[in-house]
mmJSON file of the N, C-alpha and C atoms, coordinates in Angstrom:
{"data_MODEL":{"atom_site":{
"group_PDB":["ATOM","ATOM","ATOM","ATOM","ATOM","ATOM","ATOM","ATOM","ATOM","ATOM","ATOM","ATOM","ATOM","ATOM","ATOM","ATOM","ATOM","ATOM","ATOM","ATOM","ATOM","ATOM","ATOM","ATOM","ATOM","ATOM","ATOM","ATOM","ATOM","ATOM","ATOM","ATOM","ATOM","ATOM","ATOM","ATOM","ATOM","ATOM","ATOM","ATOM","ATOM","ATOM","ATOM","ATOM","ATOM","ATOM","ATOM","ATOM","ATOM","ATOM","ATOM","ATOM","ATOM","ATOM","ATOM","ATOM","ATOM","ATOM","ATOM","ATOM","ATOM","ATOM","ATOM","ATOM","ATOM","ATOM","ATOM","ATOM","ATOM","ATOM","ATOM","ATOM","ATOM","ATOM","ATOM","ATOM","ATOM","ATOM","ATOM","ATOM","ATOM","ATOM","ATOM","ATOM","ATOM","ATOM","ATOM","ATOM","ATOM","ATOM","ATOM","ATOM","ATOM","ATOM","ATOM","ATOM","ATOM","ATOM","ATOM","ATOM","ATOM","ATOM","ATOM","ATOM","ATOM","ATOM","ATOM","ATOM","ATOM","ATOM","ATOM","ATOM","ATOM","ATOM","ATOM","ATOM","ATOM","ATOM","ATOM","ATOM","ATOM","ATOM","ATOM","ATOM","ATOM","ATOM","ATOM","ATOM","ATOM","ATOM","ATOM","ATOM","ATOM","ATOM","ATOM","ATOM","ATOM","ATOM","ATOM","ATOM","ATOM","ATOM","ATOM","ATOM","ATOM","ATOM","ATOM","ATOM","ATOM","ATOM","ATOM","ATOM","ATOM","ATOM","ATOM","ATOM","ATOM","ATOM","ATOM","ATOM","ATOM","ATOM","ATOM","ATOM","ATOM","ATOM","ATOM","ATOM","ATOM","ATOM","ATOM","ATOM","ATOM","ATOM","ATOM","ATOM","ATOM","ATOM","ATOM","ATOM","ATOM","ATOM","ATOM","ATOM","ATOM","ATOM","ATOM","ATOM","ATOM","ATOM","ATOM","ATOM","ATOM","ATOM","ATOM","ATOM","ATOM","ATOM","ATOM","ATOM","ATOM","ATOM","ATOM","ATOM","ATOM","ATOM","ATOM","ATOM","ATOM","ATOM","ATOM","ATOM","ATOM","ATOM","ATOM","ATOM","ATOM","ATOM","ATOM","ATOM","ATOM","ATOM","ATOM","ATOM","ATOM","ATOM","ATOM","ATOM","ATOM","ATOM","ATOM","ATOM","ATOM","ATOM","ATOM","ATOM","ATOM"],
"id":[1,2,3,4,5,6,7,8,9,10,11,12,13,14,15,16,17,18,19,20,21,22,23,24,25,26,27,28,29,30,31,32,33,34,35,36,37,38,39,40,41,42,43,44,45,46,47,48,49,50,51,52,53,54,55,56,57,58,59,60,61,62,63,64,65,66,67,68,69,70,71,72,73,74,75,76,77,78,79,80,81,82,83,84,85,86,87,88,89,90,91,92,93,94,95,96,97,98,99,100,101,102,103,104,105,106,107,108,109,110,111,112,113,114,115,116,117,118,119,120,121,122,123,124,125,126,127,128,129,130,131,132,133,134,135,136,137,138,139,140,141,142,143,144,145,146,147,148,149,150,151,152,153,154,155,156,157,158,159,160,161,162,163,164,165,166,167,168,169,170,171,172,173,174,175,176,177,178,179,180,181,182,183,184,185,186,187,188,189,190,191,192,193,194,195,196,197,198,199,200,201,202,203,204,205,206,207,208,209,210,211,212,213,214,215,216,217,218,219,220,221,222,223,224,225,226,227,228,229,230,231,232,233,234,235,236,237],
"type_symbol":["N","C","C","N","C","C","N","C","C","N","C","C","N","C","C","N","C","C","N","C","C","N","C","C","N","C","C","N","C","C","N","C","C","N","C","C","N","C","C","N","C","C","N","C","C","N","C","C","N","C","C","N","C","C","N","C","C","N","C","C","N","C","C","N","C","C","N","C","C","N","C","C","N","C","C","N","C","C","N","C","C","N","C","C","N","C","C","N","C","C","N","C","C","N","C","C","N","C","C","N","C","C","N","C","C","N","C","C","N","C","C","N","C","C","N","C","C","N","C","C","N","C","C","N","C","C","N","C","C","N","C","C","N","C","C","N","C","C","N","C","C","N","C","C","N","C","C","N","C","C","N","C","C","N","C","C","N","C","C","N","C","C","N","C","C","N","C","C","N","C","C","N","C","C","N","C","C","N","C","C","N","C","C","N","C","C","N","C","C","N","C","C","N","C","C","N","C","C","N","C","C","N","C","C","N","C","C","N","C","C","N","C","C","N","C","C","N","C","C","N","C","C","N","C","C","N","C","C","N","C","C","N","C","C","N","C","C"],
"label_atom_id":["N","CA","C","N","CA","C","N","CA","C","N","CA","C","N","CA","C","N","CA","C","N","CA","C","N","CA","C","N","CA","C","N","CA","C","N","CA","C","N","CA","C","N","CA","C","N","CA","C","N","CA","C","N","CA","C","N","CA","C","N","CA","C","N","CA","C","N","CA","C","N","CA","C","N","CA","C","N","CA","C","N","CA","C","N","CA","C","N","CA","C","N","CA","C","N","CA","C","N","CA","C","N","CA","C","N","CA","C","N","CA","C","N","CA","C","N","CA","C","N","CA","C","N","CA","C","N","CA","C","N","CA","C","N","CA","C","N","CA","C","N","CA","C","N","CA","C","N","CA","C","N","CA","C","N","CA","C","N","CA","C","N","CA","C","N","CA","C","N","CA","C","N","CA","C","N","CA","C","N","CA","C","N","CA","C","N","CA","C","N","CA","C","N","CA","C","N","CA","C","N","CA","C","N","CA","C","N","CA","C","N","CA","C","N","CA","C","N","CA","C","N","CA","C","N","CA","C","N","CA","C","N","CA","C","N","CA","C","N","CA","C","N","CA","C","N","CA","C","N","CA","C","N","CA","C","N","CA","C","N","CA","C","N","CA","C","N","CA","C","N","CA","C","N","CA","C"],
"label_alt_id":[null,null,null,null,null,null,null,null,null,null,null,null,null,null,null,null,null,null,null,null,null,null,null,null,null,null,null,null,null,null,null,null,null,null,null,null,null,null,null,null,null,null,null,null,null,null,null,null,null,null,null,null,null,null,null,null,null,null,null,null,null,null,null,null,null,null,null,null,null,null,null,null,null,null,null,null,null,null,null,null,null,null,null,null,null,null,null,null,null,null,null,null,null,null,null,null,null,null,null,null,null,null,null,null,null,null,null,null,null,null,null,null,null,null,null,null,null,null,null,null,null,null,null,null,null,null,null,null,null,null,null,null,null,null,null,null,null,null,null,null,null,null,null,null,null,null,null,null,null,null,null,null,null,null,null,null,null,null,null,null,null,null,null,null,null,null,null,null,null,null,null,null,null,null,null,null,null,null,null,null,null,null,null,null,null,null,null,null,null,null,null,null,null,null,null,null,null,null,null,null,null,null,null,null,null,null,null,null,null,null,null,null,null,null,null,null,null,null,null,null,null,null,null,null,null,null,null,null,null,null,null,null,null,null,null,null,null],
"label_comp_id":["UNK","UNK","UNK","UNK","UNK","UNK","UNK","UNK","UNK","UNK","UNK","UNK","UNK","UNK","UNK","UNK","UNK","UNK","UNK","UNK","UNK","UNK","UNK","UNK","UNK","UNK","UNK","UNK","UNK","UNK","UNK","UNK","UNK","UNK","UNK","UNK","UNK","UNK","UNK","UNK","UNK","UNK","UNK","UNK","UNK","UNK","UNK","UNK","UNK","UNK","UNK","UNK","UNK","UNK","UNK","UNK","UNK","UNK","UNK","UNK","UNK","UNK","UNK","UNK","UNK","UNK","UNK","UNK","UNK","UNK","UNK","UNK","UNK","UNK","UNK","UNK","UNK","UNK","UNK","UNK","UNK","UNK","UNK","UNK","UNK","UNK","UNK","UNK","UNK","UNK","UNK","UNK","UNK","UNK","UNK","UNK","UNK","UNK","UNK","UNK","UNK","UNK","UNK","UNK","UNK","UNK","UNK","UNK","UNK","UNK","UNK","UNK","UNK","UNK","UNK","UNK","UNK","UNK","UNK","UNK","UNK","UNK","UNK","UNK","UNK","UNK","UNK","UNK","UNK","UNK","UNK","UNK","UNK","UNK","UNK","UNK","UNK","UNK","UNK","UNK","UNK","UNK","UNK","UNK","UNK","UNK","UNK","UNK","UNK","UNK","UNK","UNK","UNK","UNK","UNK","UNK","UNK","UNK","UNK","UNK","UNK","UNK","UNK","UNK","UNK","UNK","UNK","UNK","UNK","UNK","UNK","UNK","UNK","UNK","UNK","UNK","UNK","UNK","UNK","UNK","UNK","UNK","UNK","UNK","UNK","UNK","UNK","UNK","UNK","UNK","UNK","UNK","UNK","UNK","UNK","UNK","UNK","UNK","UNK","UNK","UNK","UNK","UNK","UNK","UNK","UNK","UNK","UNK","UNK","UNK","UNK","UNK","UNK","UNK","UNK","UNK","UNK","UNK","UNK","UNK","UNK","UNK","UNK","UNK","UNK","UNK","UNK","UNK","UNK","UNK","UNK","UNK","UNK","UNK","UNK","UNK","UNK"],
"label_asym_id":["A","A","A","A","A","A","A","A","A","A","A","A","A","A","A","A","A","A","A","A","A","A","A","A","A","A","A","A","A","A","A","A","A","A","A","A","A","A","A","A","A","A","A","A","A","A","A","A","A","A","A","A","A","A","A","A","A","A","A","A","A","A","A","A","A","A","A","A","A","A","A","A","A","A","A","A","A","A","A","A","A","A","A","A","A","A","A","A","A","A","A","A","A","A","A","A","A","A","A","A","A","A","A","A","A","A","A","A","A","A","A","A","A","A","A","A","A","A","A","A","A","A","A","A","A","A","A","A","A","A","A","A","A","A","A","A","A","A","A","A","A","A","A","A","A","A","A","A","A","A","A","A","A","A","A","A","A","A","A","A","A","A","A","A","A","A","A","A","A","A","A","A","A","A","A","A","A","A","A","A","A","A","A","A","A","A","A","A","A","A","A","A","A","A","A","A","A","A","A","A","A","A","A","A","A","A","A","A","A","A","A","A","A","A","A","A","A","A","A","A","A","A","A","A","A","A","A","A","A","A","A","A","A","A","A","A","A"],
"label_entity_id":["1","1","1","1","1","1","1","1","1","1","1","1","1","1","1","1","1","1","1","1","1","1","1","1","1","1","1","1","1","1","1","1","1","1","1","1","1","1","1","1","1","1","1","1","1","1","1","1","1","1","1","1","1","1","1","1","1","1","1","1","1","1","1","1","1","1","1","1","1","1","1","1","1","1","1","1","1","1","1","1","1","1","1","1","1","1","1","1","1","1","1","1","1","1","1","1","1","1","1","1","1","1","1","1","1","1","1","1","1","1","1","1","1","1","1","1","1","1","1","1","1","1","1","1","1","1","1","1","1","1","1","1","1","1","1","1","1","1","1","1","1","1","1","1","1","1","1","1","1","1","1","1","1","1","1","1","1","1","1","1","1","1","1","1","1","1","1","1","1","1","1","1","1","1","1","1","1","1","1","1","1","1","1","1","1","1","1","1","1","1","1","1","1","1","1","1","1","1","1","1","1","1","1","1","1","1","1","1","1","1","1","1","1","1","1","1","1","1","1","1","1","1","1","1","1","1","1","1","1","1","1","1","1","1","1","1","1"],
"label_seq_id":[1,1,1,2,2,2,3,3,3,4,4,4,5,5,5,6,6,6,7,7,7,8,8,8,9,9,9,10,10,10,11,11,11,12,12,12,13,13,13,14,14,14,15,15,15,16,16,16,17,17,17,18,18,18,19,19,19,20,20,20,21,21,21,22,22,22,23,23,23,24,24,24,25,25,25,26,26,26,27,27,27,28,28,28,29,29,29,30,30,30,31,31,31,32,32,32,33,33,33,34,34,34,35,35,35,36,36,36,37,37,37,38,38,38,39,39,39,40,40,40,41,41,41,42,42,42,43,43,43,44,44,44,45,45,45,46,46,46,47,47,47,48,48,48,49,49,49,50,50,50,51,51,51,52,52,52,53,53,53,54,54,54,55,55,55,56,56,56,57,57,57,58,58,58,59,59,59,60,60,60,61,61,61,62,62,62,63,63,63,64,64,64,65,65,65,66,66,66,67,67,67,68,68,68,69,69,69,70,70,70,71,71,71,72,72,72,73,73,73,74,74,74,75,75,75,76,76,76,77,77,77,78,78,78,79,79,79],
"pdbx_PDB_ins_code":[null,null,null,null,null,null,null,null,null,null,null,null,null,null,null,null,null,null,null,null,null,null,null,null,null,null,null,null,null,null,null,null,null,null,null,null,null,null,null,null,null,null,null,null,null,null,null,null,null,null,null,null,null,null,null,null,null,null,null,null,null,null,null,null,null,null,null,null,null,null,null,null,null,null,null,null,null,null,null,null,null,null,null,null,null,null,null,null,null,null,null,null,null,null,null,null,null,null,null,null,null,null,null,null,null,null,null,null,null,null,null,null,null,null,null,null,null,null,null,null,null,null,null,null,null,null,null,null,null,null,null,null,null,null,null,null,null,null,null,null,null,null,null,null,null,null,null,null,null,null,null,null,null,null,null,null,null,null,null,null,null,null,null,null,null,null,null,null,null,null,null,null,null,null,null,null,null,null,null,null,null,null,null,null,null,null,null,null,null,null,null,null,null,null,null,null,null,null,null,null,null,null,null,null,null,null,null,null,null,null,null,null,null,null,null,null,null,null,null,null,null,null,null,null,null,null,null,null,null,null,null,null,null,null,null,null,null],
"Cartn_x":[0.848,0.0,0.892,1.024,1.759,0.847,2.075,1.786,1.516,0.564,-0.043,0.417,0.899,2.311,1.773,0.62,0.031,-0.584,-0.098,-0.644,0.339,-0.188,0.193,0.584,1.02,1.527,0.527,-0.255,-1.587,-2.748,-2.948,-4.191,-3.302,-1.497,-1.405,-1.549,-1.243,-1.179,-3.201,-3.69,-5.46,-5.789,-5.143,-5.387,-4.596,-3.6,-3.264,-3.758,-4.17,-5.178,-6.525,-7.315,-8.002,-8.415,-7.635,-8.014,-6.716,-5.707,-4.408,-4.078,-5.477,-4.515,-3.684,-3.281,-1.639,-2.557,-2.224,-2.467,-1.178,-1.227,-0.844,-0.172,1.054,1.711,2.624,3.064,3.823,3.844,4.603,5.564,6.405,7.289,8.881,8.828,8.818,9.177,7.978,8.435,7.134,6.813,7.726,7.505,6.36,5.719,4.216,5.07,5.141,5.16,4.298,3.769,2.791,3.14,2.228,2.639,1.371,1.793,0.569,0.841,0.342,0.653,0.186,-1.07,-0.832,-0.58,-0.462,-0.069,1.272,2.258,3.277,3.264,4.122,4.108,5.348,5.0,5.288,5.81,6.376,6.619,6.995,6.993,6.629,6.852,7.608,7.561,7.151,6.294,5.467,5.547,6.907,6.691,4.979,5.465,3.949,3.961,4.576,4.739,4.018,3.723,2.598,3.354,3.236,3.268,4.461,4.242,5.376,6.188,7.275,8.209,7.815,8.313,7.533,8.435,9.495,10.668,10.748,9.986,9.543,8.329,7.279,6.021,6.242,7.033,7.086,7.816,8.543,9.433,8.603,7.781,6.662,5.442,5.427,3.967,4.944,6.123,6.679,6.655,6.901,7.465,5.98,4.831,3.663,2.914,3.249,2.791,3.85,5.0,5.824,5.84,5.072,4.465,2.664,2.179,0.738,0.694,1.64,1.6,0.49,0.824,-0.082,0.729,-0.047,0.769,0.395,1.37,1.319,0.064,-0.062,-1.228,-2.709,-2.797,-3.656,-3.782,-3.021,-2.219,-3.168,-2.715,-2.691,-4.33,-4.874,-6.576,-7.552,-6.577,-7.745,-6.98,-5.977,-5.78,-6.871],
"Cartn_y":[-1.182,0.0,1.243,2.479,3.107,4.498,4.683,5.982,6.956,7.986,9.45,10.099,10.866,11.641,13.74,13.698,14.913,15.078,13.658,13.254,14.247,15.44,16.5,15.215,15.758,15.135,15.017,16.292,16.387,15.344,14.759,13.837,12.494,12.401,11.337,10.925,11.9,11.775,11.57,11.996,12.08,10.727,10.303,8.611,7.562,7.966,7.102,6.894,7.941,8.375,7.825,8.422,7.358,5.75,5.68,4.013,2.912,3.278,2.299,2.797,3.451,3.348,4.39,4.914,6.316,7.463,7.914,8.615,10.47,11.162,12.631,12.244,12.705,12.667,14.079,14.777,15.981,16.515,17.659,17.985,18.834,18.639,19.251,19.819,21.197,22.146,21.493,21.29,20.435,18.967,19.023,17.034,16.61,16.021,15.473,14.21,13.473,12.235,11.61,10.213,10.151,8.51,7.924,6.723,5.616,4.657,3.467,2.076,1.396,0.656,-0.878,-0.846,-2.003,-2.78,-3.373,-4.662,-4.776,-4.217,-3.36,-2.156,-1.622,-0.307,0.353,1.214,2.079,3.567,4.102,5.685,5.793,6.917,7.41,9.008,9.232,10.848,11.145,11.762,12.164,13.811,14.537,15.63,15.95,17.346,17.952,18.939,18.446,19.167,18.531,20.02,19.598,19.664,18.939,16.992,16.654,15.425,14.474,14.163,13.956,13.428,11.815,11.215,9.812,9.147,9.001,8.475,8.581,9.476,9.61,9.184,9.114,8.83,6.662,6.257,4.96,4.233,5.186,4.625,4.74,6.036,5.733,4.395,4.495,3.385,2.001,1.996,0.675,0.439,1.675,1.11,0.897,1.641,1.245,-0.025,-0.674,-1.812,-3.296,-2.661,-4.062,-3.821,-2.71,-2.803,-2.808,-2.74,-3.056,-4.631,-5.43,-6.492,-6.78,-5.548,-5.388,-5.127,-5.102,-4.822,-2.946,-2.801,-1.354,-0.893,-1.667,-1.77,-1.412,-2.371,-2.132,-0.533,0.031,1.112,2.202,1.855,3.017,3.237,2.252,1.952,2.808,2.74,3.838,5.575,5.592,7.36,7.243],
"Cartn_z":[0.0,0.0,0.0,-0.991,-1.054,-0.019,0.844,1.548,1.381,2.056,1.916,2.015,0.713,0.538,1.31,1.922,2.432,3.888,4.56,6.171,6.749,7.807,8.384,9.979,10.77,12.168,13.222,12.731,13.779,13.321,11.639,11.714,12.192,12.137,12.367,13.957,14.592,16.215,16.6,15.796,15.728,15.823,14.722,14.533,15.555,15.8,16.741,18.403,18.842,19.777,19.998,18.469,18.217,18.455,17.565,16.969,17.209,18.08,18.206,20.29,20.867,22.159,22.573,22.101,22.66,23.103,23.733,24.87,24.826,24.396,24.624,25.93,26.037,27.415,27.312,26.715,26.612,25.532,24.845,23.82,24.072,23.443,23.143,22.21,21.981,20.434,19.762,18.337,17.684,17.828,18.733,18.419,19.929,19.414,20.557,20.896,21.875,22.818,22.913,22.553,23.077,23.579,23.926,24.917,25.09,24.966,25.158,25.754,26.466,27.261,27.433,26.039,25.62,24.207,23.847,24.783,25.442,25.318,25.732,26.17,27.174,27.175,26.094,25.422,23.836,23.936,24.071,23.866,22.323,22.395,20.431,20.412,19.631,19.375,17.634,17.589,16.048,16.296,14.954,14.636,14.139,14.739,14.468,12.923,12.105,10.959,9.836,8.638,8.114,6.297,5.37,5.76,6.324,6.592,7.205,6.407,6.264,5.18,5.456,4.19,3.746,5.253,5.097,5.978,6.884,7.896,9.105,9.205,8.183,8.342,8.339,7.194,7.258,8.361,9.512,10.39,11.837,11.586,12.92,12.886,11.17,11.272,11.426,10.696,11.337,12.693,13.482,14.753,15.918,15.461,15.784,15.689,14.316,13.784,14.665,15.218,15.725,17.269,17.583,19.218,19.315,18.443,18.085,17.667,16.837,16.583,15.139,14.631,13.398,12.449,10.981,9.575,9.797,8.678,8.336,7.422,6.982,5.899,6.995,7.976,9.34,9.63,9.932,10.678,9.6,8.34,7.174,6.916,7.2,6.858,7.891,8.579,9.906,9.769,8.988,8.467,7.874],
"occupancy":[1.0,1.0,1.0,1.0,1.0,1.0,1.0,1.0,1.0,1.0,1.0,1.0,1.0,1.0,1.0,1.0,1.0,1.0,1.0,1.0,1.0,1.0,1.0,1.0,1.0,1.0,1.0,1.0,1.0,1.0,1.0,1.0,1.0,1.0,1.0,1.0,1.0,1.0,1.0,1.0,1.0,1.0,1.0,1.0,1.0,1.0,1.0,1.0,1.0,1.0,1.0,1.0,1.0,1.0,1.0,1.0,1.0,1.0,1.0,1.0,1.0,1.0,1.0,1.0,1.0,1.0,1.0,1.0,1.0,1.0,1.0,1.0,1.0,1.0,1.0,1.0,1.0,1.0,1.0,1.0,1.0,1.0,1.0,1.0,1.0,1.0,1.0,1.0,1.0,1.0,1.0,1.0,1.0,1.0,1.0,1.0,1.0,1.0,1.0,1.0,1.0,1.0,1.0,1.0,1.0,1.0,1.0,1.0,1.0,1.0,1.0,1.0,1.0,1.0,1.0,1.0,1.0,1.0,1.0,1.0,1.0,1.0,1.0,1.0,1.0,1.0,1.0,1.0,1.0,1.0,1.0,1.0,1.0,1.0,1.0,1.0,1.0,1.0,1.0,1.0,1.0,1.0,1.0,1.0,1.0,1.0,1.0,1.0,1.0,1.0,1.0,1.0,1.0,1.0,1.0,1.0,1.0,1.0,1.0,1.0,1.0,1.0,1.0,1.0,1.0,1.0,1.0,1.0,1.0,1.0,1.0,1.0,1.0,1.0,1.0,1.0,1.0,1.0,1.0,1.0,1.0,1.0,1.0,1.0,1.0,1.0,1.0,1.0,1.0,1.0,1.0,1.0,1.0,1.0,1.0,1.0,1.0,1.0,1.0,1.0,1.0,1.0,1.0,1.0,1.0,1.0,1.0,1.0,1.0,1.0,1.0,1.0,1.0,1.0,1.0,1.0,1.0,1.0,1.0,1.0,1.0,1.0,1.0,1.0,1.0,1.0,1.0,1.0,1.0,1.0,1.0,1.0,1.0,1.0,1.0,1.0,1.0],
"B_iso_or_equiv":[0.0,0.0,0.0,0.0,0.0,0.0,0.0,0.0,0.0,0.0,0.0,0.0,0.0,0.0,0.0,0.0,0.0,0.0,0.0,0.0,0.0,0.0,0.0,0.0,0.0,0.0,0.0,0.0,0.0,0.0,0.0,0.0,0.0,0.0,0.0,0.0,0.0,0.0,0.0,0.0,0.0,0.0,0.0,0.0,0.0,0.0,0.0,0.0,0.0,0.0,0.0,0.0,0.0,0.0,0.0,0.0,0.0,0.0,0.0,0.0,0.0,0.0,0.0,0.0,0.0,0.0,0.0,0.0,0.0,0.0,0.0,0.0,0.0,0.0,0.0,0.0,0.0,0.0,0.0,0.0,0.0,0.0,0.0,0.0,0.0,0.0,0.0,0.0,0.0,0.0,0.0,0.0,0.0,0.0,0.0,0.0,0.0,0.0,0.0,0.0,0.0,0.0,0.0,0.0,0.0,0.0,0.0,0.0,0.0,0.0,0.0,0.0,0.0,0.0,0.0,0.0,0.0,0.0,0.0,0.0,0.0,0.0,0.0,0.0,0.0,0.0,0.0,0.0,0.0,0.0,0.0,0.0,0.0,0.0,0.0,0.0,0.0,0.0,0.0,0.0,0.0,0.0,0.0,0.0,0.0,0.0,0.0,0.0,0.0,0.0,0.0,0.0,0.0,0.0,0.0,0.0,0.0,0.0,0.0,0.0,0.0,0.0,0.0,0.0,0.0,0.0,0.0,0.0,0.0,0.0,0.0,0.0,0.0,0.0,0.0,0.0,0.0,0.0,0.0,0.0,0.0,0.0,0.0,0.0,0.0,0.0,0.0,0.0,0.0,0.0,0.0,0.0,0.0,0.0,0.0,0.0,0.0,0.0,0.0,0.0,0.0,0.0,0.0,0.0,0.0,0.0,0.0,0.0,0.0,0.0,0.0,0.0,0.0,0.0,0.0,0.0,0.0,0.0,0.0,0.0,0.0,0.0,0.0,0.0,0.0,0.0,0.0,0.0,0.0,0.0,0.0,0.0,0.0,0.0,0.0,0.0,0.0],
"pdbx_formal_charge":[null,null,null,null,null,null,null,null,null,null,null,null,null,null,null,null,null,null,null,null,null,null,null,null,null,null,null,null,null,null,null,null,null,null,null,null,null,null,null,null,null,null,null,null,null,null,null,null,null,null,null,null,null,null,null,null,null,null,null,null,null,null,null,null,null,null,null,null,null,null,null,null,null,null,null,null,null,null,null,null,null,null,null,null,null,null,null,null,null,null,null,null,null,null,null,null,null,null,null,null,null,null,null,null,null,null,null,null,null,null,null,null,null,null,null,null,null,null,null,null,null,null,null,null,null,null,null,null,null,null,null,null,null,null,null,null,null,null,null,null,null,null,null,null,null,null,null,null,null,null,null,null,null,null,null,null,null,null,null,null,null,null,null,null,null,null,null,null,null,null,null,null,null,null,null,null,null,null,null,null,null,null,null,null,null,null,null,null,null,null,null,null,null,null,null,null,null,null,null,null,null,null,null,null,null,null,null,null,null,null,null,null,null,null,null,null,null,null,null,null,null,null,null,null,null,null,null,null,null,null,null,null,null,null,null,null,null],
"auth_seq_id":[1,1,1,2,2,2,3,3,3,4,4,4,5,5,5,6,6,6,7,7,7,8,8,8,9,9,9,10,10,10,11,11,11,12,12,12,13,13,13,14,14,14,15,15,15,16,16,16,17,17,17,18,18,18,19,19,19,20,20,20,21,21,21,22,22,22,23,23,23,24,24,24,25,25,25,26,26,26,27,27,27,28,28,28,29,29,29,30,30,30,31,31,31,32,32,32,33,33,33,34,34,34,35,35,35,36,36,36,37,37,37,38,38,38,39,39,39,40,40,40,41,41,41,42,42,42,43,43,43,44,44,44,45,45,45,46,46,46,47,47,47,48,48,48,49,49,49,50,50,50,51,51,51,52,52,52,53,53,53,54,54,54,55,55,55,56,56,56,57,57,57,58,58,58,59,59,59,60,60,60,61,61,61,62,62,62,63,63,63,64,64,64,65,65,65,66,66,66,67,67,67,68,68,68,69,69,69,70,70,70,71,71,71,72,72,72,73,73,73,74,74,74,75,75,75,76,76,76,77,77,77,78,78,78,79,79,79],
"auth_comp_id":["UNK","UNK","UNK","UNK","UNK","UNK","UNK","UNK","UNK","UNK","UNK","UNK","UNK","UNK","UNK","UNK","UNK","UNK","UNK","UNK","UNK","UNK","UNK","UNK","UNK","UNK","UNK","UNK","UNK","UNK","UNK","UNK","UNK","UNK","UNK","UNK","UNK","UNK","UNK","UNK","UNK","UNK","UNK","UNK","UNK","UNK","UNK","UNK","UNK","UNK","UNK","UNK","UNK","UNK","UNK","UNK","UNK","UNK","UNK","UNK","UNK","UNK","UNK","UNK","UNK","UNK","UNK","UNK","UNK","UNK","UNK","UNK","UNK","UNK","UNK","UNK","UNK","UNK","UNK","UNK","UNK","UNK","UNK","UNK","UNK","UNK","UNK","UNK","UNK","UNK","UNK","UNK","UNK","UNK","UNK","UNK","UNK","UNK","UNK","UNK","UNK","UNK","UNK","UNK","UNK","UNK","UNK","UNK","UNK","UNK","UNK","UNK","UNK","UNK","UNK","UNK","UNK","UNK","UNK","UNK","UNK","UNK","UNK","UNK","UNK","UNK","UNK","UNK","UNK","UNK","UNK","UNK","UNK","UNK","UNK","UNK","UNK","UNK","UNK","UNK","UNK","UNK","UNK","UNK","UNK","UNK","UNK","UNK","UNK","UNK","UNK","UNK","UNK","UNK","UNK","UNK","UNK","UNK","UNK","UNK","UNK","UNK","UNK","UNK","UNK","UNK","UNK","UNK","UNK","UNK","UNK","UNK","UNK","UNK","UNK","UNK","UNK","UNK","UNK","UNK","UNK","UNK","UNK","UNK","UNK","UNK","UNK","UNK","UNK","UNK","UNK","UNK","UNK","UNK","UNK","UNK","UNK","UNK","UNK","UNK","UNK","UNK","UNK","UNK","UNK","UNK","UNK","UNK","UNK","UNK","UNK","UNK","UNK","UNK","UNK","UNK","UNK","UNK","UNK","UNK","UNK","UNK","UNK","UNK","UNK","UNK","UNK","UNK","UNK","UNK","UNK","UNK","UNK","UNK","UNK","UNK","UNK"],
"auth_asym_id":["A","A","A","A","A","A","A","A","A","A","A","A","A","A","A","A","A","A","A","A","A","A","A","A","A","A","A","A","A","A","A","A","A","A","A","A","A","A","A","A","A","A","A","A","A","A","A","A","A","A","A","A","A","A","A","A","A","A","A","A","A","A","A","A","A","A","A","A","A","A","A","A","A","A","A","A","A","A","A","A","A","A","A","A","A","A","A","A","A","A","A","A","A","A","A","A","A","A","A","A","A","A","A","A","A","A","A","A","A","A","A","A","A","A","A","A","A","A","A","A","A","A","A","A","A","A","A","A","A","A","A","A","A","A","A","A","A","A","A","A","A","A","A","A","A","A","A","A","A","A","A","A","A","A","A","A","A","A","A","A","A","A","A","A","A","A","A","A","A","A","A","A","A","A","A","A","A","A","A","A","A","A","A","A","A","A","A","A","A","A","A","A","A","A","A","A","A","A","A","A","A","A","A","A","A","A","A","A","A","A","A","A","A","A","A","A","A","A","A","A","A","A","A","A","A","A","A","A","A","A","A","A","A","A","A","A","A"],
"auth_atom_id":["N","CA","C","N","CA","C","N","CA","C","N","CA","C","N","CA","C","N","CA","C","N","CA","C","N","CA","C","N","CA","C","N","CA","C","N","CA","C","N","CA","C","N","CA","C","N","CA","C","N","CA","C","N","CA","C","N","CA","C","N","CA","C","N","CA","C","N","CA","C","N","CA","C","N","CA","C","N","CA","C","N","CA","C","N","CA","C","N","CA","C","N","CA","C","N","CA","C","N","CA","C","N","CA","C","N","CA","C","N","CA","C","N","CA","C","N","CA","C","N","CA","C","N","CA","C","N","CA","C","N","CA","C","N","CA","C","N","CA","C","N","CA","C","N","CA","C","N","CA","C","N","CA","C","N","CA","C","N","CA","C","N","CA","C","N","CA","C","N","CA","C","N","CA","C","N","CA","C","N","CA","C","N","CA","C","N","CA","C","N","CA","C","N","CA","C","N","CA","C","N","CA","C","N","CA","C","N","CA","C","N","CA","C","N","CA","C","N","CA","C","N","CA","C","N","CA","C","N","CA","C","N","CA","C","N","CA","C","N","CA","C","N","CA","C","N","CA","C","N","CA","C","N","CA","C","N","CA","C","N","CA","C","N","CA","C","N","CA","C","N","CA","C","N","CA","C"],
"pdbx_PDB_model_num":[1,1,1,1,1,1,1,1,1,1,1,1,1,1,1,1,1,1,1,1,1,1,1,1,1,1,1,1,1,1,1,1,1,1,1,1,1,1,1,1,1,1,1,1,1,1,1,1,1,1,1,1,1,1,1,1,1,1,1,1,1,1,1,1,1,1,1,1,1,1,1,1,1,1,1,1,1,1,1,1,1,1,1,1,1,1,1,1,1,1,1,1,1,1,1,1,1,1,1,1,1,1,1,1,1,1,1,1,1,1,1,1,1,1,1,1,1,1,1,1,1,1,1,1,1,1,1,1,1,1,1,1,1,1,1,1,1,1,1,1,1,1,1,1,1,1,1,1,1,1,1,1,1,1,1,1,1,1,1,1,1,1,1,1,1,1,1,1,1,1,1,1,1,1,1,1,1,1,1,1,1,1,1,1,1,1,1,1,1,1,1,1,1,1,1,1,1,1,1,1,1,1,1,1,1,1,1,1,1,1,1,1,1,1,1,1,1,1,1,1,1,1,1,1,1,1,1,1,1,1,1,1,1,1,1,1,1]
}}}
């Protein structure tokens, strides 16, 4: 599934909030923290910049998808 080359930081942090669990815990400059605890506990930092570069966008949904225990493809369906 090829990625959304116009996803801003704020619908991605929206969605993860949402529909995967993470929880707002701080921010630093532009970058949001956010944190989730199951099925693992997860910390995560997602710039808040509008769009995301692909390479930051494919390295957060990776790293969501191998502490979610889901595909990326999963991940991309609820943006």
């Amino acid at each position: 599934m090829k990625l959304p080359r116009d996803l801003s930081g704020e619908d991605l942090i929206r969605a993860l909030c949402r529909d995967w669990g993470y929880a707002h815990v701080h921010q630093v400059g532009s970058h949001v923290i956010l944190q989730t605890a199951v099925p693992s506990p997860h910390r995560l930092s997602v710039p808040n910049h509008s769009p995301l570069r692909i390479g930051t966008l494919n390295a957060i949904l990776r790293a969501v998808a191998q502490a979610k225990r889901v595909t990326k493809e999963d991940i991309l369906q609820s943006l």
